[in-house]
N, C-alpha and C positions, 0 to 999 in steps of 0.2 A: 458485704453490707456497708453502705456508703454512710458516712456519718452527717448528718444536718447539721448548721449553721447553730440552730438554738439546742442541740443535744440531742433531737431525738433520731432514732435507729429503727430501719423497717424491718423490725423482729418483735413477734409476739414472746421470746421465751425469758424477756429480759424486763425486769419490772421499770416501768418508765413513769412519769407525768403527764400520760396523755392519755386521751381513749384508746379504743382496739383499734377502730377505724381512722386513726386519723393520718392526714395525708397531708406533708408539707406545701404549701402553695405552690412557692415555687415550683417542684417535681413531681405534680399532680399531673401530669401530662408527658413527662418525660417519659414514660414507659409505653402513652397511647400507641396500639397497633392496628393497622389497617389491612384488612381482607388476609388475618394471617395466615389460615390454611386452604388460601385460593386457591388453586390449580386450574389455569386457564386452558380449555377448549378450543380444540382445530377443527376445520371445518372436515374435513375429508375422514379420519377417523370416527364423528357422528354421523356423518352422512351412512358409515359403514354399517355401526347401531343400528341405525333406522331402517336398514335393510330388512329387520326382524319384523318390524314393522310391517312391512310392505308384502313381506311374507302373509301374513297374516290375513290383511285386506284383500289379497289374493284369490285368497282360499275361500273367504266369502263370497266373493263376486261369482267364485267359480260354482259353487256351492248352487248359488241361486240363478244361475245360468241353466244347470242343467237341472233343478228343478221345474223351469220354466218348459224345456224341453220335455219333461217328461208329462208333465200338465197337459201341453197341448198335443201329445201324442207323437211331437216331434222325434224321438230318442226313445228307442228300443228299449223296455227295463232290462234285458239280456245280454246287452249290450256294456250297458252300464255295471251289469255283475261280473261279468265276465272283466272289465276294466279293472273293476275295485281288487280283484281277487290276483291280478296279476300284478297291482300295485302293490299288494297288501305284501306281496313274497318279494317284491323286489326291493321295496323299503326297509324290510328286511334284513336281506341280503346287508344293503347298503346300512344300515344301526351296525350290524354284525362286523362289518368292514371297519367300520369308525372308532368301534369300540374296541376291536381287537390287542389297540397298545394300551389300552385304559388298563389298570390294576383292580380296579374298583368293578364287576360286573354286576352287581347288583345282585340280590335275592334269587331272583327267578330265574333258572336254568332255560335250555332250548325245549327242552319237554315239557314243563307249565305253562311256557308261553303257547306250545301250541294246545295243550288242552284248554287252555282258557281260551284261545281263538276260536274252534272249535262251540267251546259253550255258549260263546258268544254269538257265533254265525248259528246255532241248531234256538238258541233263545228268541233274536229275532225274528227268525223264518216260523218260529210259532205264536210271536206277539204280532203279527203283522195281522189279519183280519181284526182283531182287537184295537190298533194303532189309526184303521184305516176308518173306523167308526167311531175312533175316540170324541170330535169335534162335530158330530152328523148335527145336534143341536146350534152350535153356535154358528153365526157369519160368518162369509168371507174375511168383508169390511175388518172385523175384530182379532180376526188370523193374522190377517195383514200388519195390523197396526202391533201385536203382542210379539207376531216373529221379529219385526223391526228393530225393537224394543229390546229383545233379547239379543239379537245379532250385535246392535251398540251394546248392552252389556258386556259380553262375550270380548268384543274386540279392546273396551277400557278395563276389563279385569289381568286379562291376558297376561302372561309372565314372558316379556321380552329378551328377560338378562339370558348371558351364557350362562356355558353349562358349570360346576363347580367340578370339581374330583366327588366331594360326596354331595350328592343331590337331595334333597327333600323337597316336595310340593307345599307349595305356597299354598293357604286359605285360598285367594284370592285366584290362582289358577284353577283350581277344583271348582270356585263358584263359576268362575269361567266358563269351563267346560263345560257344566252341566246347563249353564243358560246356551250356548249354541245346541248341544242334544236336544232340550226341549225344544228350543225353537223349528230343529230339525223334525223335530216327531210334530207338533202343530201341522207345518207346511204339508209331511207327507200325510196326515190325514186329510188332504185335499185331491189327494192322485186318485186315478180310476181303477185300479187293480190291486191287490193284496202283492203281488211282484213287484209290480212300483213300489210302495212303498216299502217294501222287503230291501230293496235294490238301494234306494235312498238314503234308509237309517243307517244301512250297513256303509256306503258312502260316509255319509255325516259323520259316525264313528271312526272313520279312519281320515279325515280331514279335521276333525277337532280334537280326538282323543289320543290317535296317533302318531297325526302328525308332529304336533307339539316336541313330545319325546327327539324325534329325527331331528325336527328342526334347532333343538337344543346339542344336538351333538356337530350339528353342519355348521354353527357357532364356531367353534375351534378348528375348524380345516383354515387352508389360505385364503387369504382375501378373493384372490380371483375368482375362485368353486363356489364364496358367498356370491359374489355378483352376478355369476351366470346362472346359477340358481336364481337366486329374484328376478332378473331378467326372464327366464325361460316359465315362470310362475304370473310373472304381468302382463306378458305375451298372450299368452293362453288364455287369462283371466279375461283382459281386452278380447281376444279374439271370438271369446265363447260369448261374450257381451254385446259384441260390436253388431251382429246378426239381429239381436232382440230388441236393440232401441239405442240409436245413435244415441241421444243426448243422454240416458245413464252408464252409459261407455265412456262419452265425454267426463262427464261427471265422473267417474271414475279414476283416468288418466287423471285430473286436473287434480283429486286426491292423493293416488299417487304421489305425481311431481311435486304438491305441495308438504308430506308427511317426508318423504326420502329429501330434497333438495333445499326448500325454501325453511323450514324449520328449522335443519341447521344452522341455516345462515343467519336468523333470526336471532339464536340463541346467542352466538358467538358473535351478534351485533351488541345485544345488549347485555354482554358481561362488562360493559367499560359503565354501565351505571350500579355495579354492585358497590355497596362499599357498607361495610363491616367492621365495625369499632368496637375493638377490645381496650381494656386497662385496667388500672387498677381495683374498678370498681365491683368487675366480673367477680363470680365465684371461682376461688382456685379450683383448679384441676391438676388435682397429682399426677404425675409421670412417674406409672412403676414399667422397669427395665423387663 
């Protein structure tokens, strides 16, 4: 504790002639700090973040691609089960693989998971005449504009972080999730057959509700496996896109490139206008060891 010119000492324990607050002119400023627990940002490690992202955008596109296909009778709904069902076991696989050095496996043994699949798939296949009549009152027009609506939900709720050792779901993932389901169950009450949209929800389910999970463990593998996963996810997403309407294909890519590439760079442009003034004026903040 440094002693002032006129006597006084920056210690409250010591009876003085001054207020609590008071601060010699002079060394009012002497202690000012700037940006003190900055940590500045590279562009290639967010760009790598962003990937999560991209993921995600993915899986919408993809989502309402093959909705589209099954609308106009494009795209077999047995086809489509037949897909889901062999994704659903290889994803699987692949959690099971990931997780294997994890200590942490969570609650749910290999037997609950698959009874609860099960319940899952026998619930479905009996809400679906139910799901496919749900919307017979309302418009298109308003299907349209409410699935929209919730797919943007779904994607600004979304839980992008990696994964921890101990996990717990976020409020905000759970609201997440349930706005892409519904939005999913809206769309398939627009299909023509009770298989369609049998085929669909159970889709959606494993593209918003399962995915998630995977894509939270594919977080922690090496850099490289993130990127050729996003890569072989925006391929796909474009490709299944590119068929149905050039310019929201376009549109598309151009989101993309703009969420993965151009944001980072934005970010890590304008960290040189942060600036953060701390001193004496702040409230202390204890430091316990």
């Amino acid at each position: 504790m440094s002693s002032e010119a006129d006597g006084w000492n920056k210690v409250l324990w010591e009876r003085q002639p001054f207020p609590d607050n008071h601060i010699h002119p002079h060394s009012f400023l002497s202690s000012l700090r700037r940006n003190p627990n900055f940590k500045p940002y590279t562009y290639w490690p967010l760009v790598l973040l962003c990937c999560a992202i991209t993921q995600h955008l993915a899986t919408i596109f993809t989502f309402l691609a093959v909705f589209v296909r099954l609308k106009e009778r494009w795209l077999d709904a047995r086809v489509l089960l037949w897909v889901s069902i062999v994704s659903f076991f290889g994803g699987y696989a692949m959690y099971e693989i990931l997780s294997y050095s994890n200590p942490v496996r969570g609650a749910f043994t290999r037997s609950n998971t698959i009874k609860s699949s099960l319940l899952v798939f026998l619930a479905l296949m009996g809400l679906s005449p139910v799901l496919r009549t749900l919307t017979a009152a309302t418009s298109s027009d308003s299907i349209w504009a409410l699935s929209a609506c919730l797919f943007f939900l779904n994607a600004l709720l979304a839980d992008y972080s990696s994964m921890k050792p101990v996990r717990q779901e976020r409020l905000t993932s759970v609201l997440s999730m349930n706005a892409a389901i519904s939005s999913s169950v809206v769309l398939a009450s627009r299909l023509p057959d009770d298989l369609a949209v049998f085929a669909l929800v159970l889709f959606a389910v494993q593209l918003f509700a399962l995915f998630p999970i995977l894509r939270h463990q594919l977080q922690v593998t090496p850099q490289v496996a993130q990127i050729l996963f996003t890569l072989t996810l925006c391929v796909l997403s474009f490709a299944l896109t590119l068929p149905l309407s050039v310019s929201v294909a376009y549109i598309y890519a151009g989101i993309s490139i703009t969420v993965t590439f151009v944001a980072p760079g934005v970010l890590v442009w304008a960290q040189k206008y942060k600036n953060e003034i701390r001193g004496p004026w702040d409230v202390a903040v204890p430091r316990l060891n």
